[in-house]
LUMBATI-463878 format. One record per residue (C-alpha): y negated, x negated, z negated. Coordinates in nm, 3 decimals. Layout:
// residues N
R         v         u         w
R         Y         X         Z
...
// end
This chain:
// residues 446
R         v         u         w
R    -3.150   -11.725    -8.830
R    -3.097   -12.072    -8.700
R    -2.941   -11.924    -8.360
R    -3.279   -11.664    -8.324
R    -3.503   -12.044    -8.395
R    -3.237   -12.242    -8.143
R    -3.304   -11.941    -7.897
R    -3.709   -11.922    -7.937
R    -3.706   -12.309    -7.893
R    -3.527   -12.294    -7.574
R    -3.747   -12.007    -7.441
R    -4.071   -12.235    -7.558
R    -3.928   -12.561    -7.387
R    -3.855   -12.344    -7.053
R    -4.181   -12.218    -6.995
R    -4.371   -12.520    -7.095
R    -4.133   -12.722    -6.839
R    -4.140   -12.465    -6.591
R    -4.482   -12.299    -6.615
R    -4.536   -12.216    -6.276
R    -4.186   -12.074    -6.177
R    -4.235   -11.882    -6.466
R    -4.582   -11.741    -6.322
R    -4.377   -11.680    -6.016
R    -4.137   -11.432    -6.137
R    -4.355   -11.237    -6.372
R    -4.577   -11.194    -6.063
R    -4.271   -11.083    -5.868
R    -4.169   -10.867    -6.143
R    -4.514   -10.697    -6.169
R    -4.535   -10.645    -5.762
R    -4.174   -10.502    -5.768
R    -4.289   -10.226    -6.015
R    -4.681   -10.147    -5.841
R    -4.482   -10.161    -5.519
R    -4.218    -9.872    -5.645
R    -4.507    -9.668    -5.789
R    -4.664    -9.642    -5.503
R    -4.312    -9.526    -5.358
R    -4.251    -9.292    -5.595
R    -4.630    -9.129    -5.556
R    -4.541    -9.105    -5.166
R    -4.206    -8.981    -5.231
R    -4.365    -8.765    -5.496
R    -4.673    -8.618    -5.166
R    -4.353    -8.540    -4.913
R    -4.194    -8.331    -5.180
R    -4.495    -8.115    -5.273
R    -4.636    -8.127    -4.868
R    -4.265    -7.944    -4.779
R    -4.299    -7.711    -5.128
R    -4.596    -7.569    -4.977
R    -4.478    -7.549    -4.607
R    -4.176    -7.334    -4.787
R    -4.429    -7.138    -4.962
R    -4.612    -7.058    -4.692
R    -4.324    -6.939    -4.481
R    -4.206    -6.736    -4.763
R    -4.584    -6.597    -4.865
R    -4.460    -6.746    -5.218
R    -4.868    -6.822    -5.396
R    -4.750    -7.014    -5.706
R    -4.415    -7.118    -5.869
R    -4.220    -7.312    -6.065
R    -3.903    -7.447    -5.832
R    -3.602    -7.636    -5.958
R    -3.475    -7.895    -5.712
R    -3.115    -8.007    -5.710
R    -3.056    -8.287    -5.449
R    -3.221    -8.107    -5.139
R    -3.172    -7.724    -5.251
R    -3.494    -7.562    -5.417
R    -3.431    -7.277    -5.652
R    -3.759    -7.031    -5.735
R    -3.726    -7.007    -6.164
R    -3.808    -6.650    -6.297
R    -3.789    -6.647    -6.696
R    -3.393    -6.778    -6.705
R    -3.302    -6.680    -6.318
R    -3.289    -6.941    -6.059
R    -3.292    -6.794    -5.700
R    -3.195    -7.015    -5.368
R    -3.527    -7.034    -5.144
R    -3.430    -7.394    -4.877
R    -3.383    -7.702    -4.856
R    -3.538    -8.002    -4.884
R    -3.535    -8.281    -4.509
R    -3.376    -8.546    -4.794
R    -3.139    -8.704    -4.958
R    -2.955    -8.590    -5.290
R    -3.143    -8.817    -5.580
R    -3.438    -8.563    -5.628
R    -3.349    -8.357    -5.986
R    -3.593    -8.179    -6.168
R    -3.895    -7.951    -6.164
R    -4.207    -7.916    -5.953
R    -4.466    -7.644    -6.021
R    -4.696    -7.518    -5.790
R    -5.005    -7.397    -5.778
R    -5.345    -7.329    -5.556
R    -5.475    -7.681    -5.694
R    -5.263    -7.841    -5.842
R    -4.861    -7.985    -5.848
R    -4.708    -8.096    -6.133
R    -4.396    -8.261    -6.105
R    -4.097    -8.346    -6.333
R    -3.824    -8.571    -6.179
R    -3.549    -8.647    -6.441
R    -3.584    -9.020    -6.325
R    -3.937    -9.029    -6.224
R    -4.123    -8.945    -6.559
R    -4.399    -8.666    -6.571
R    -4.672    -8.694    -6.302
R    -4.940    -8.442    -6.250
R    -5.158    -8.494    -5.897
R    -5.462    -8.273    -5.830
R    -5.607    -8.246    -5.494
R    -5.432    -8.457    -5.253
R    -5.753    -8.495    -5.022
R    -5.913    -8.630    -5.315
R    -5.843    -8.905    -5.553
R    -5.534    -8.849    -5.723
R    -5.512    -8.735    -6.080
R    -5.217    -8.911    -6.255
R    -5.132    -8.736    -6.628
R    -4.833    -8.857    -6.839
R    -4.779    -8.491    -7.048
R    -4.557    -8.641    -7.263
R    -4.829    -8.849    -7.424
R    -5.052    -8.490    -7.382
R    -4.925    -8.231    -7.490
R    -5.298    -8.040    -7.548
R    -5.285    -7.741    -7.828
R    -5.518    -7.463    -7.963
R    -5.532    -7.390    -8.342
R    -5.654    -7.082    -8.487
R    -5.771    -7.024    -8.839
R    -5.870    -6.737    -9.027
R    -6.212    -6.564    -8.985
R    -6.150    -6.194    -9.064
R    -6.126    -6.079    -8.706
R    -5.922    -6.076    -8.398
R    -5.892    -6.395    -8.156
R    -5.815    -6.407    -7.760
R    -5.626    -6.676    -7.640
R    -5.581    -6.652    -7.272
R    -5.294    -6.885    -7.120
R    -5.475    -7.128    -6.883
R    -5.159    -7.197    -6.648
R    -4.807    -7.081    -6.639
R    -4.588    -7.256    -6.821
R    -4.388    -7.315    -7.130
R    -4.524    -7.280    -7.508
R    -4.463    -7.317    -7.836
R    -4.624    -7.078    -8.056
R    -4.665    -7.144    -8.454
R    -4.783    -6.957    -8.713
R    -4.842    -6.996    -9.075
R    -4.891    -6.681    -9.316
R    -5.110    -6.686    -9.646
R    -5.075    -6.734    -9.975
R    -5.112    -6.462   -10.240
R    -5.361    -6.448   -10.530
R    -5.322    -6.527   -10.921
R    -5.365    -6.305   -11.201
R    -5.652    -6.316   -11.428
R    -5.411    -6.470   -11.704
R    -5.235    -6.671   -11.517
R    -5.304    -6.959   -11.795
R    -5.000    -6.791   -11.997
R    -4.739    -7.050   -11.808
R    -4.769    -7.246   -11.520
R    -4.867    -7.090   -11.165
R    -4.643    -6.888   -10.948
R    -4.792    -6.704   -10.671
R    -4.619    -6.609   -10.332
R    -4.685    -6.860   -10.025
R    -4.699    -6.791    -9.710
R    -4.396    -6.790    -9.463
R    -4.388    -7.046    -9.110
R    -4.242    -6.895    -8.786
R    -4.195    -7.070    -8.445
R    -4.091    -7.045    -8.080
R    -4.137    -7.144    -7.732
R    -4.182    -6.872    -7.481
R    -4.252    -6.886    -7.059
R    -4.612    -6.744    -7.036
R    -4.781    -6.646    -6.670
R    -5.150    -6.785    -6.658
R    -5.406    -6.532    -6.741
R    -5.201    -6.367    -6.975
R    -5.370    -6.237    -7.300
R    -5.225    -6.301    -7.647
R    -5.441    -6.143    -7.965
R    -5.362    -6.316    -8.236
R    -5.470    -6.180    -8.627
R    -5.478    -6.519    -8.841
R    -5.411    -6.401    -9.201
R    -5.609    -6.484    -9.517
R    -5.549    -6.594    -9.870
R    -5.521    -6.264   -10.150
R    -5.822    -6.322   -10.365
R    -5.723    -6.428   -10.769
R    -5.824    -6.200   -11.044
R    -6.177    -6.199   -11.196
R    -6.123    -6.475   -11.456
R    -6.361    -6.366   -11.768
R    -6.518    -6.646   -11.902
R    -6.796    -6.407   -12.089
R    -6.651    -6.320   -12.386
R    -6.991    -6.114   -12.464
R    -6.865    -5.831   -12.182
R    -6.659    -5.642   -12.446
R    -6.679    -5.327   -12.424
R    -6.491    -4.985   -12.552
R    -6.229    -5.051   -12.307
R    -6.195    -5.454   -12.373
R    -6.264    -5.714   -12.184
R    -6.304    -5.547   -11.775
R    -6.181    -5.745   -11.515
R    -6.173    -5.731   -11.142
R    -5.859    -5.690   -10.909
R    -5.845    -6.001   -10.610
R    -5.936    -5.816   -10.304
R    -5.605    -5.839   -10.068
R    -5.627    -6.127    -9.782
R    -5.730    -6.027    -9.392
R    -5.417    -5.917    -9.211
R    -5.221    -5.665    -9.402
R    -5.286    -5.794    -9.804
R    -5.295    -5.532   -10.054
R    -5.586    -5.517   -10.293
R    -5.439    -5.577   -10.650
R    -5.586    -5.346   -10.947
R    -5.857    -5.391   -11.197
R    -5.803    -5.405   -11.580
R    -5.958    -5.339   -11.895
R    -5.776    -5.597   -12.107
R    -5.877    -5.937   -11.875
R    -5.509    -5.876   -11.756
R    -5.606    -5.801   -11.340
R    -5.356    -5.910   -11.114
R    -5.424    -6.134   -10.766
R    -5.453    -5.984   -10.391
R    -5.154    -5.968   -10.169
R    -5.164    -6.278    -9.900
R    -5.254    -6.184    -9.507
R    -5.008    -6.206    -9.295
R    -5.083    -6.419    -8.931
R    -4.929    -6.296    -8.617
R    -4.919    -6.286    -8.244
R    -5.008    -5.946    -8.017
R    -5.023    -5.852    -7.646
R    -5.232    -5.557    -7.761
R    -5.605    -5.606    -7.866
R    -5.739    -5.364    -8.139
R    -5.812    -5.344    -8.474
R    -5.607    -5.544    -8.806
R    -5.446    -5.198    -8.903
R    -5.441    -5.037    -8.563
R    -5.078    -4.881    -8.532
R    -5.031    -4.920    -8.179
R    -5.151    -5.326    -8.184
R    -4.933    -5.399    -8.495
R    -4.673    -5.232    -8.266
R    -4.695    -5.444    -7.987
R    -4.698    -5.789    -8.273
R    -4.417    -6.043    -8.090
R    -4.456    -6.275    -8.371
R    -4.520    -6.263    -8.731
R    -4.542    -6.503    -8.988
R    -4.533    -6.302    -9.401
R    -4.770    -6.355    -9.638
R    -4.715    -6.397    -9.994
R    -4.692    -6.127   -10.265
R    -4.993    -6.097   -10.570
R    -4.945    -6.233   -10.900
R    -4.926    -5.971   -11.223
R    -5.022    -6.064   -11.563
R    -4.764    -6.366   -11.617
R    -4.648    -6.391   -11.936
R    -4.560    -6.718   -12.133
R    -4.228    -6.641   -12.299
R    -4.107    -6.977   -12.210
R    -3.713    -7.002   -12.291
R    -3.652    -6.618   -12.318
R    -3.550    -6.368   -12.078
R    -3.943    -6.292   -11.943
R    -4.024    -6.622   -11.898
R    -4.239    -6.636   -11.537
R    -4.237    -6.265   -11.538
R    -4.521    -6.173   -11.328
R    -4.492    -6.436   -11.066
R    -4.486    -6.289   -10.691
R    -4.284    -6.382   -10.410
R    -4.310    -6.586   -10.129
R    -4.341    -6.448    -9.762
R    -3.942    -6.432    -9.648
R    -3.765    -6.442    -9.266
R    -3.598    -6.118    -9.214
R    -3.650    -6.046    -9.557
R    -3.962    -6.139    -9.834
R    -3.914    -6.279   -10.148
R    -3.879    -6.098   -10.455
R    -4.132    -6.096   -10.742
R    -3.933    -6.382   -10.941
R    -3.820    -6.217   -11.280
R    -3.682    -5.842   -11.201
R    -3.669    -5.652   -11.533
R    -3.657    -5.248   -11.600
R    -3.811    -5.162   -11.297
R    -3.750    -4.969   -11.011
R    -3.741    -5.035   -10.639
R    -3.930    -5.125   -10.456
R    -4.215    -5.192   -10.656
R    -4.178    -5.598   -10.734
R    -3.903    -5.645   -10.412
R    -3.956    -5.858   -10.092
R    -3.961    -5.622    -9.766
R    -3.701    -5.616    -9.474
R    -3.720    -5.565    -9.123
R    -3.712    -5.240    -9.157
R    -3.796    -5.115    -9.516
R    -4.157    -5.156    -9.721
R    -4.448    -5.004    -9.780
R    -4.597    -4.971    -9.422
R    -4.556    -5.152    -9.123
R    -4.771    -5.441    -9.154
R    -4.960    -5.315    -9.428
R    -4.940    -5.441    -9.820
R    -4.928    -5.171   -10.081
R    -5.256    -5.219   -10.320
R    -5.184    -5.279   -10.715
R    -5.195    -4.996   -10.977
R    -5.287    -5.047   -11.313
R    -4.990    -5.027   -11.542
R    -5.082    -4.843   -11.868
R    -4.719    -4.980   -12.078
R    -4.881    -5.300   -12.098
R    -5.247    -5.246   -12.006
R    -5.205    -5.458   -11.642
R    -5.376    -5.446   -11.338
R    -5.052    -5.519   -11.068
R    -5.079    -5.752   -10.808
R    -5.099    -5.640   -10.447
R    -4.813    -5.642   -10.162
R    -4.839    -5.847    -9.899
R    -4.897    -5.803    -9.541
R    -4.591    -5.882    -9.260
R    -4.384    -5.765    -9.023
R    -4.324    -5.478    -9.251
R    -4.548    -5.522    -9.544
R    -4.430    -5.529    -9.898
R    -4.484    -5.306   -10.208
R    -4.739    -5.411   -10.504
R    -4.590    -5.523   -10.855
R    -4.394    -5.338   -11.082
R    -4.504    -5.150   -11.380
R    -4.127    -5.137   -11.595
R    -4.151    -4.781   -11.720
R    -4.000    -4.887   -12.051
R    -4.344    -4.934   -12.285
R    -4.417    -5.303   -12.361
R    -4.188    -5.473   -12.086
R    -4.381    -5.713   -11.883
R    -4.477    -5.590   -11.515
R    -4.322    -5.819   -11.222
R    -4.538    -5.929   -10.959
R    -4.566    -5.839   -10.587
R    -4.313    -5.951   -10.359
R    -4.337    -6.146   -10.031
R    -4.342    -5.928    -9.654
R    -4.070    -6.006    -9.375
R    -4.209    -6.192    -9.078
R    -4.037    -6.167    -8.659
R    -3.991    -6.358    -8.354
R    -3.893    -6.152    -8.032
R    -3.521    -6.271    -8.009
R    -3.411    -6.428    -8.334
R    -3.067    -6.354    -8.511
R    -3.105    -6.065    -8.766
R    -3.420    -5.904    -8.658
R    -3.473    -5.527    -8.598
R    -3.802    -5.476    -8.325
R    -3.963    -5.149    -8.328
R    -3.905    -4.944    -8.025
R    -4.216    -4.856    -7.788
R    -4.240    -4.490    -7.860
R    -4.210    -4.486    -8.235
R    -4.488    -4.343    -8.434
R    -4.687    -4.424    -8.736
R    -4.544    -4.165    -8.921
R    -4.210    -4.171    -8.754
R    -4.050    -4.573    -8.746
R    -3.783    -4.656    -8.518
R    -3.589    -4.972    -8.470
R    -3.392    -5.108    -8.195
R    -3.054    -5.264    -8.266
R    -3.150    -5.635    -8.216
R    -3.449    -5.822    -8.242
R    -3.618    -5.837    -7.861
R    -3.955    -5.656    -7.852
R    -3.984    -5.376    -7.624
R    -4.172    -5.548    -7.368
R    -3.911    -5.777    -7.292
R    -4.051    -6.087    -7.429
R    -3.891    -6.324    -7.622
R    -3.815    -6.660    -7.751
R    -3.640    -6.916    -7.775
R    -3.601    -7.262    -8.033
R    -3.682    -6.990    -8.286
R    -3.755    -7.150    -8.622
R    -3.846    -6.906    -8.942
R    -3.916    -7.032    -9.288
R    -3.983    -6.869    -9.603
R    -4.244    -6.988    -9.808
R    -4.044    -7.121   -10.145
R    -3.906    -7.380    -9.833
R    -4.018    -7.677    -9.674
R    -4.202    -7.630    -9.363
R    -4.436    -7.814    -9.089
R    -4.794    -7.909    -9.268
R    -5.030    -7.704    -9.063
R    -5.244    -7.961    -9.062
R    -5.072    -8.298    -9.049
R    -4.775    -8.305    -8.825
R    -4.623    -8.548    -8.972
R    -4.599    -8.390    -9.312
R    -4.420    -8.125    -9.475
R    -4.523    -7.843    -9.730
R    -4.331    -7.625    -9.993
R    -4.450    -7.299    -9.848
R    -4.821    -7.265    -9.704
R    -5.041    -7.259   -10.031
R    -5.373    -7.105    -9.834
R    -5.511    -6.916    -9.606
R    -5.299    -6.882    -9.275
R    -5.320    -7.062    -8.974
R    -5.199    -7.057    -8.585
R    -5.141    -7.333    -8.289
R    -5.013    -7.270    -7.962
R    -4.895    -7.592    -7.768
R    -4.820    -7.577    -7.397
R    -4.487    -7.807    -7.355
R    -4.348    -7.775    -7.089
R    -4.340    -7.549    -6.692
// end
């Protein structure tokens, strides 16, 4: 401490005895810096000037070129493919991409500078303090996002929750959340993604009119399955109906309907939803305690309903890649006449999962819905569907890279019992996403 107050005092005592040498250099300093700027911008104008003199004499419209000293390399996807040379020296390393309008440039030592219209006033952009993004939420139809300029982006997407049981006051809560996917993938401007933002499975009619008795008990509704692939879950007689199965939230390159076979086909990302609550049971301590809970939306693989008892699968199971109740599409909820239930629904994912289980020995308590698989194009463990199967005829290819060749990479797929980004703080993280789903794409990089 005394050396930091020796040190200030010196510093103080300097400038105060020489002021105006200290005026001097700062001033120095600060011309030094404007006067490399203005270098580096006219460095920066030669570069893209002989880009486009290349481009011409190769008829090359737009691109994104990789320079290396004074050799340019034309980048397609992962490829890099010789096209000159640059008339200087070797400190130029990075990336420059070119379009009609507009150059943005990446020099390794140089920062991020974006200029617009040289015969105009120059338009200088740091992207690494703008990073713009889109975010999608849920409202029960299909969204177009079309990609303004080629480039790299990250693609996130968050599927729904499922919905509680009627009874769901037996214990504490314990309904499937939605799953988290993400990638970055090389997108050519114009391109068209459709993109199917999931919503929350609807809870169970809670009966708070005790005067609705009838012959058959107390009636209650089923929750209606969320948007995207959630299975409705079934009414009951005995205020015992289970939730809706959570929507799932996903990316397409083919526009059409939710349920359309041939858009869920062509889905290059998928984020599960979560399965529908049963009647949970209290039995705290005992064997059943939490039976009736759902499970989460999983990775390759959904969650199961979280107490398995005499049951059969796949009634109660998460789905796979490969195995469920249809592809994309939650199984609804059947009422389950051992213990007078209404089951929850499946939820909707990559392949969507099966409703709750109704144990076929009399008295056992059902198990809720489990959780759907999500997919990115690309990641470790995934099985993509090949172009020509059918609806009634699935086929999978070997690994995980849809059939239109796109894919990503930075993959990053969590199930929903796991921490995951906060959809809508950054800079916060969630057990699982506890609502309806949600979507951002983020350009970040050429």
């Amino acid at each position: 401490m005394n050396k930091v107050r020796k040190y200030a005092s010196f510093l103080y005592s300097f400038s105060k005895n020489y002021k105006k040498e200290c005026i001097a250099i700062i001033c120095t300093v600060l011309a030094v810096i404007s006067s490399f700027t203005i270098w580096n911008q006219v460095q920066m104008k030669h570069i893209v000037d002989n880009i486009r003199e290349i481009m011409d004499k190769k008829d090359i419209k737009e691109g994104l070129f990789y320079i290396k000293g004074s050799r340019i390399y034309l980048v397609d996807n992962e490829n890099k493919k010789f096209v000159d040379t640059l008339p200087l020296s070797g400190w130029v390393n990075g990336y420059l991409h070119v379009t009609e309008k507009k150059e943005m440039i990446r020099m390794w030592n140089h920062g991020i500078i974006t200029f617009k219209n040289y015969n105009e006033k120059n338009n200088k952009i740091s992207l690494l303090f703008s990073h713009p993004n889109v975010t999608y939420n849920t409202i029960g139809t299909e969204q177009v996002y079309v990609v303004p300029e080629t480039g790299t982006y990250k693609i996130e997407l968050w599927g729904a929750r499922g919905g509680e049981s009627t009874a769901f006051l037996d214990t504490s809560v314990t309904h499937g959340k939605g799953a988290y996917t993400s990638g970055e993938i090389r997108l050519k401007k114009g391109t068209k993604l459709y993109l199917q933002v999931g919503s929350r499975g609807e809870n169970g009619e809670k009966i708070k009119d005790y005067l609705r008795f009838t012959a058959f008990g107390y009636p209650s509704k089923g929750g209606k399955g969320g948007y995207n692939g959630g299975g409705d879950a079934m009414d009951d007689s005995e205020m015992n109906a289970g939730g809706g199965g959570g929507g799932a939230t996903d990316v397409r390159l083919v526009s059409g309907k939710w349920d359309d076979f041939d858009s869920l086909k062509s889905r290059i990302m998928v984020a599960a939803g979560g399965g529908g609550m049963s009647r949970l049971y209290g039995y705290t301590g005992s064997s059943y305690a939490g039976t009736g809970a759902s499970g989460s939306g999983g990775t390759i693989t959904g969650k199961n309903g979280k107490v398995e008892l005499i049951h059969l699968k796949p009634y109660g199971f998460g789905s796979t890649q490969t195995e469920g109740y249809k592809f994309g599409i939650g199984d609804n909820g059947i009422w389950c006449l051992t213990t007078l239930n209404g089951l929850g629904g499946g939820a909707g994912g990559y392949m969507g999962s099966y409703s709750g289980a109704c144990n076929d020995t009399a008295w056992y308590p059902p198990t809720g819905a489990g959780g759907a698989s999500s997919y990115v194009s690309g990641c470790d463990g995934c099985k993509a569907i090949k172009e020509n199967a059918t609806e009634n005829h699935l086929t999978f290819r070997k690994d995980g890279i849809h059939y239109s060749g796109m894919k990503f990479s930075d993959i990053v797929m969590i199930d929903g019992d796991s921490k995951m980004p906060d959809p809508k703080n950054s800079k916060k993280k969630i057990t699982g996403n506890d609502d309806n789903g949600y979507a951002r794409i983020t350009k970040v990089g050429w």
